[in-house]
C-alpha positions in Angstrom: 137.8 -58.1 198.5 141.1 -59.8 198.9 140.6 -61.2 195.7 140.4 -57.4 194.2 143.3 -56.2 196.1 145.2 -59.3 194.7 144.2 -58.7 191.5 145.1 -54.8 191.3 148.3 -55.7 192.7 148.9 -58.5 190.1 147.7 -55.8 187.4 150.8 -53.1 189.1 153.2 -55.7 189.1 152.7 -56.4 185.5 152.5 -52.5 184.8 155.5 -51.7 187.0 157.4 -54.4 184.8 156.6 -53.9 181.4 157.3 -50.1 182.1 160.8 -51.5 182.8 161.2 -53.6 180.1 159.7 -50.4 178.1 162.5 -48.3 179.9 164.9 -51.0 179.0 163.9 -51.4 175.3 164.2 -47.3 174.9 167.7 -47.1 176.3 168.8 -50.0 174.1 167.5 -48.6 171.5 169.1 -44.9 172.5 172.4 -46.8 172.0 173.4 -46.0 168.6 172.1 -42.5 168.9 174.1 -41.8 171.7 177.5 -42.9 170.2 176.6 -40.9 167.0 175.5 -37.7 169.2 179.5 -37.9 170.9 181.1 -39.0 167.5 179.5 -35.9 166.2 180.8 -34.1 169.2 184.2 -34.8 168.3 184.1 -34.1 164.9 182.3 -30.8 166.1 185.7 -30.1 168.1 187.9 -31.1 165.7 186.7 -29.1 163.4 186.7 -25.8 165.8 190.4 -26.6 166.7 191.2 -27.0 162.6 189.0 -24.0 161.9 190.9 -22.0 164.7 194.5 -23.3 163.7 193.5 -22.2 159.7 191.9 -19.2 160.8 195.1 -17.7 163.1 196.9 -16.8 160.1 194.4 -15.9 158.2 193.6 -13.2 160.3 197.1 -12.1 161.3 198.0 -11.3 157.8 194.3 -9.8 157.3 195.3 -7.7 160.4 198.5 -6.7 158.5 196.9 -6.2 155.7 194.8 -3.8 157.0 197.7 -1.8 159.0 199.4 -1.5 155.6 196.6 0.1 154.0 196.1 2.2 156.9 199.8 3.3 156.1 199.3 3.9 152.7 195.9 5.5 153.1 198.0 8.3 155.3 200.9 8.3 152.7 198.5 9.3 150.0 196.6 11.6 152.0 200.0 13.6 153.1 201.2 13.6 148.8 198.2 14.8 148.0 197.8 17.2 150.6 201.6 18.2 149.0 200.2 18.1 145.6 197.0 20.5 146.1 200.2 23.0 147.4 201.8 22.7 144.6 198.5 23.0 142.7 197.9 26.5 144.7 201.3 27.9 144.3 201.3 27.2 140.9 198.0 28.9 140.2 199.2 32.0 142.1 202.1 31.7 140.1 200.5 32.1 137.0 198.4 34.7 138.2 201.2 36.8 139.3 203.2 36.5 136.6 203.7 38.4 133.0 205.6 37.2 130.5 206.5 40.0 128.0 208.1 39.0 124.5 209.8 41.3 122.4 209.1 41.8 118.8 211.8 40.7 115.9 214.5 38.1 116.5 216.7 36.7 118.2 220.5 37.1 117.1 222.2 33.8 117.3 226.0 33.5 117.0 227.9 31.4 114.7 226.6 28.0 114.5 230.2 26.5 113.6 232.1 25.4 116.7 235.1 27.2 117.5 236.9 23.9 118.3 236.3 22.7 114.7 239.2 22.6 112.5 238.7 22.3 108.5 241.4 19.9 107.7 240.0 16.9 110.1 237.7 15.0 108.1 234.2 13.7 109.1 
């Protein structure tokens, strides 16, 4: 029996160490993968911090942008509400009023000015 239990415990001993090795072999070879996963970190955040520092003025003029048109939005809604009262009061002008014309024509004066002299030429 002490020949079994030397046995199994030769058999661990070689388990426990080619598991290490294995453990070894896998972290060695996690190397490379690990210094692209952070160079791909910092690319990651120096892309955010370019992206944010592009994007601030992008969106403070698209902010402005829209607080013009806002502006202008009102300004056209106040000249048209101006226009549809001169609309109305025009209409009831038109309604109200009568325009009555006389028959036969109308007498002009003299067509010659009275500041004209005849010996003054052209």
């Amino acid at each position: 029996m002490e020949l079994v239990t030397i046995i199994f415990e030769v058999g661990v001993g070689i388990g426990v160490v080619l598991i290490g090795v294995a453990a070894v072999l896998l972290a060695v070879g996690a190397l490379p993968l690990l210094r692209e996963t952070r160079g791909l970190a910092a690319d990651s955040r120096r892309v955010a911090v370019l992206a944010e520092r592009e994007l601030q003025p992008l969106l403070g003029h698209a902010r402005e942008v829209a607080a013009n048109a806002e502006v202008l939005s009102e300004d056209v809604a106040v000249k048209l509400d101006r226009l549809n009262d001169l609309m109305n009061a025009l209409q009831h002008t038109l309604e109200t009023v009568r325009i009555t014309a006389g028959p036969g024509r109308v007498a002009f004066g003299s067509v010659e000015s009275a500041d004209a002299r005849e010996d003054e030429p052209f």
